[in-house]
C-alpha positions as CSV (number, residue, x, y, z in Angstrom):
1,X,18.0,27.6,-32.4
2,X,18.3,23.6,-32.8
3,X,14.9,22.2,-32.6
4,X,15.4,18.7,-31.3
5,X,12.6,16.1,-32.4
6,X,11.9,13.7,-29.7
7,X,11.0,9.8,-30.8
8,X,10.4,8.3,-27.6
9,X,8.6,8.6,-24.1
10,X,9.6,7.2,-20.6
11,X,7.2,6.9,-18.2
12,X,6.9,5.6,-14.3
13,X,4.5,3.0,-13.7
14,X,2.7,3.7,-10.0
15,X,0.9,6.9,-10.3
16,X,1.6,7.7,-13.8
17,X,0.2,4.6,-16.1
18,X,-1.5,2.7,-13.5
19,X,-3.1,2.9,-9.8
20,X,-3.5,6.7,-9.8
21,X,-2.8,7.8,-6.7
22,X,0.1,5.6,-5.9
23,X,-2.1,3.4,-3.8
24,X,-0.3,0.1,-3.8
25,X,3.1,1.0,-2.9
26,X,1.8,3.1,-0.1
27,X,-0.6,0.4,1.1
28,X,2.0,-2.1,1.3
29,X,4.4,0.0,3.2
30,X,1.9,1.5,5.6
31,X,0.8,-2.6,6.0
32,X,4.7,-4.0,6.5
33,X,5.6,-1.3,8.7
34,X,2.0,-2.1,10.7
35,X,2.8,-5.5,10.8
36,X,6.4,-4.8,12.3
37,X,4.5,-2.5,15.2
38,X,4.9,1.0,13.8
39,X,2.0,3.2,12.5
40,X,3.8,5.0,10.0
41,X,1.9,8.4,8.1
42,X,1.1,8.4,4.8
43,X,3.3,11.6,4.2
44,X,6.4,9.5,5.9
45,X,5.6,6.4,3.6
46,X,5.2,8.7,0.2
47,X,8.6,10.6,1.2
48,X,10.4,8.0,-0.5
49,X,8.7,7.3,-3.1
50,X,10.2,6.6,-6.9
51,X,13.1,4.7,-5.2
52,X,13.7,1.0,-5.1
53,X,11.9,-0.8,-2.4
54,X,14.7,-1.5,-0.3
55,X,16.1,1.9,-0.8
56,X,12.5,2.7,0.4
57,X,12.5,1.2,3.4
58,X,16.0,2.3,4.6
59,X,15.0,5.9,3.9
60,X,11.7,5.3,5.9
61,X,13.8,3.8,9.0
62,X,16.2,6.9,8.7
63,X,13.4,9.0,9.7
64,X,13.7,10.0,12.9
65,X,10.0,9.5,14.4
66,X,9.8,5.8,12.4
67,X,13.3,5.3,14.1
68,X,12.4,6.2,17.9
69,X,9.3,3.8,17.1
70,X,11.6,1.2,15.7
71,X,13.8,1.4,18.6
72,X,10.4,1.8,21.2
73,X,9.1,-1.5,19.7
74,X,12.6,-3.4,19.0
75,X,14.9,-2.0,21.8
76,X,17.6,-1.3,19.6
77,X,18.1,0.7,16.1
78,X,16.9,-0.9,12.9
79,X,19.8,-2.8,10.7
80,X,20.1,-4.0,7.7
81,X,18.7,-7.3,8.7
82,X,15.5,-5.5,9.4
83,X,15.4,-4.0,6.0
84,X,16.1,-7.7,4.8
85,X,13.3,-8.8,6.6
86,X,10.8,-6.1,5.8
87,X,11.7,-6.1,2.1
88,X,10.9,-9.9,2.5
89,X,7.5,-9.0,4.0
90,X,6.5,-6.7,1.4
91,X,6.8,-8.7,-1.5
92,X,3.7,-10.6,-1.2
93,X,1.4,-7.4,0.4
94,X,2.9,-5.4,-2.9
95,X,1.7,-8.1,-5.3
96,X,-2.2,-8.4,-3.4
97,X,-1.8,-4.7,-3.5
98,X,-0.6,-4.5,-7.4
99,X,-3.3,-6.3,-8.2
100,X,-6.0,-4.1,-6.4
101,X,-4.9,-1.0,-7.8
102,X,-3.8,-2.3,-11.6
103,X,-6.8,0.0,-13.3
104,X,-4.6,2.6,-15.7
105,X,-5.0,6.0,-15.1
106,X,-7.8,7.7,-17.3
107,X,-6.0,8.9,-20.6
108,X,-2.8,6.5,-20.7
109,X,-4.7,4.0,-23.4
110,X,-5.4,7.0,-25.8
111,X,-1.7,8.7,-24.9
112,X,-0.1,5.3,-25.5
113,X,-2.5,5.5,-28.8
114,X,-1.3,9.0,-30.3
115,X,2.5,8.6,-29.4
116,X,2.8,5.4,-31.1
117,X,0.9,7.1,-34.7
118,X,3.8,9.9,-34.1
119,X,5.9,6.9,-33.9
120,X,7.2,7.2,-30.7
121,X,8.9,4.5,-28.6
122,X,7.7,4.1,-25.5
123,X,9.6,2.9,-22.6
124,X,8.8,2.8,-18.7
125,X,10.7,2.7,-15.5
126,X,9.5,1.5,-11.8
127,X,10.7,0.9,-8.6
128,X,8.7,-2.4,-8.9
129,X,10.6,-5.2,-8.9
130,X,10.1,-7.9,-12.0
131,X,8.4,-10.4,-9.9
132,X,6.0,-7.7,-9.1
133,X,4.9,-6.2,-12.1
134,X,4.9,-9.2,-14.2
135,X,1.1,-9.1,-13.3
136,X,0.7,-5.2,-13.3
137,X,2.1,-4.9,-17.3
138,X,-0.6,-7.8,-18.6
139,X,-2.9,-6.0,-16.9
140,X,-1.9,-2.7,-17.9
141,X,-1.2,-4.1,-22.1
142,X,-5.1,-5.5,-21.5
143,X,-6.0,-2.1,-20.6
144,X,-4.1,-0.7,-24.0
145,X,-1.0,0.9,-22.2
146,X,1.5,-1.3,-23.2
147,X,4.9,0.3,-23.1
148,X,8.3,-0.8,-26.2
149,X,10.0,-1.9,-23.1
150,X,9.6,-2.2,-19.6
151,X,12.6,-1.4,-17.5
152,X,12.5,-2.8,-13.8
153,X,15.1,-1.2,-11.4
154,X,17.4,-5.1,-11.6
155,X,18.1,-4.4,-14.9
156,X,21.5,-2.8,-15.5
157,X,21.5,0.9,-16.5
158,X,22.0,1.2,-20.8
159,X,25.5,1.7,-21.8
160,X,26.8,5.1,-22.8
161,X,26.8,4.2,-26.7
162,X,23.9,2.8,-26.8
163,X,21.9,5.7,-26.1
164,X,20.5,7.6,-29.0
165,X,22.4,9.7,-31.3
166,X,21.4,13.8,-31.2
């Protein structure tokens, strides 16, 4: 049997470094959604969740209850434009939000700590757009959990060779 030595880690930022729970994300939504006239559950908002923000707003409006609410409230279906809009709204409730729930979650410092004296690389992935966690990965470096390299979901996938040799 090959025993395979792994050199780096990739970890998700909400929930998994910082804001344990997954508070701001959820808060946000649940606060957008408000603000548009539908009461949305926190099991409908976390459905979603790990996707891109837009992506996670058209899967909420797929679902059929947020849908007949949309169309209760609106009159007609949700669109695209709505998404637009909403996505538009959240960006400023996501960064108050961000901010709010930027403590990291007890043991990434000292996790960050013994990967990097194993020599580990340590990367990260969100669904956080930059302009959103600009503030969150000060915070988070401040805090000792400072990933190699931060990967926001605008950044274009890495190229088939340059990923790492086996």
């Amino acid at each position: 049997m090959t025993q395979i030595q792994l050199n780096a880690a990739i970890f998700d930022w909400a929930g998994t470094l910082v804001d344990f729970g997954s508070r701001a994300p959820l808060s946000a939504f649940m606060q957008v959604f408000a603000d548009a006239g539908i009461a949305v559950t926190e099991s409908e908002t976390r459905a979603p969740m790990g996707t891109e923000k837009k992506e996670h707003i058209r899967r909420m409006l797929r679902d059929s209850r947020t849908q007949n609410c949309w169309q209760e409230k609106h009159g007609r279906p949700s669109n695209e434009s709505d998404v637009e809009e909403l996505y538009r709204q959240l960006a400023p409730v996501q960064l108050q939000e961000i901010d709010r729930h930027s403590r990291a979650v007890p043991g990434a410092a000292e996790l960050f700590v013994e990967l990097r004296q194993r020599g580990f690389k340590i990367g990260s992935t969100t669904g956080y757009s930059r302009s959103m966690i600009e503030g969150l990965l000060k915070s988070a470096a401040d805090q000792g959990s400072n990933p190699t390299s931060p990967w926001p979901p605008t950044r274009p996938p890495v190229p088939a060779r340059a990923r790492p040799r086996r």
